[in-house]
N, C-alpha and C positions, 0 to 999 in steps of 0.2 A: 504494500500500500504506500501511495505517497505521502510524507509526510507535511508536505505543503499542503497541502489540501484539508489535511487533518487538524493539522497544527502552524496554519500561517505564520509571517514574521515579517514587520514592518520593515522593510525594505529601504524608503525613502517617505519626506514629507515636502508638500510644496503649497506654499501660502494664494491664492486669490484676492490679493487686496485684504480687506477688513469683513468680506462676506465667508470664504468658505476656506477650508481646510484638506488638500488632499493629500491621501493616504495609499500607499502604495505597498502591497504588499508583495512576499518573495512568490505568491501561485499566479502571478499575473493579475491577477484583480487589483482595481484602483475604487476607494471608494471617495466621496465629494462629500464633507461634511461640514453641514452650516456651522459658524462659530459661535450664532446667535445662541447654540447648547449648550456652547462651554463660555461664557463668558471673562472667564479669568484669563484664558486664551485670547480673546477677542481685544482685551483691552491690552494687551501689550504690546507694547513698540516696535514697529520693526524690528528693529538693531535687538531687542528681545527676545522676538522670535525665532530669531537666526540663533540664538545662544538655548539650544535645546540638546539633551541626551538622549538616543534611545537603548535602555535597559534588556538586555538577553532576549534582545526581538520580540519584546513584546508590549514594551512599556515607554512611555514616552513623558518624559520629565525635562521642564524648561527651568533653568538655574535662577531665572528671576521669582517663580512663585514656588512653593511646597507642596501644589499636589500633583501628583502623578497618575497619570492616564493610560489603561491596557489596551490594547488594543479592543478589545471586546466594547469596552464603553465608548471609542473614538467611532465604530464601523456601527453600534449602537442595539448587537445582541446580548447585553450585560442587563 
């Protein structure tokens, strides 16, 4: 079995301006996620946004705020 498919991992991330959040994971899927959901996200700075971690593919943590986001909650099956 494959385990992308199983078990995705956030690949890459790339911003839309101040509206949407994309997500890109290692099984080929991209998902487009409004930021109007995560607002702590939404409010941060460019130069903020760009200063992000992502945690053993699956977590996704920005050095300006304290909470941490899995992929599950960002793609919005959590």
């Amino acid at each position: 079995m494959n385990t992308a498919l199983v078990n995705p991992e956030l690949r890459a991330i790339e911003f839309m301006g101040d509206v949407a959040l994309f997500v890109y994971l290692n099984n080929e899927r991209t998902f487009i996620v409004p930021l109007n959901q995560f607002p702590a996200i939404r409010n941060l700075s460019k130069e903020q946004r760009m200063d992000f971690e992502v945690i053993d593919g699956i977590y996704l943590s920005f050095r300006s705020i304290d909470d941490i986001y899995s992929i599950h909650q960002l793609i919005g099956i959590d």
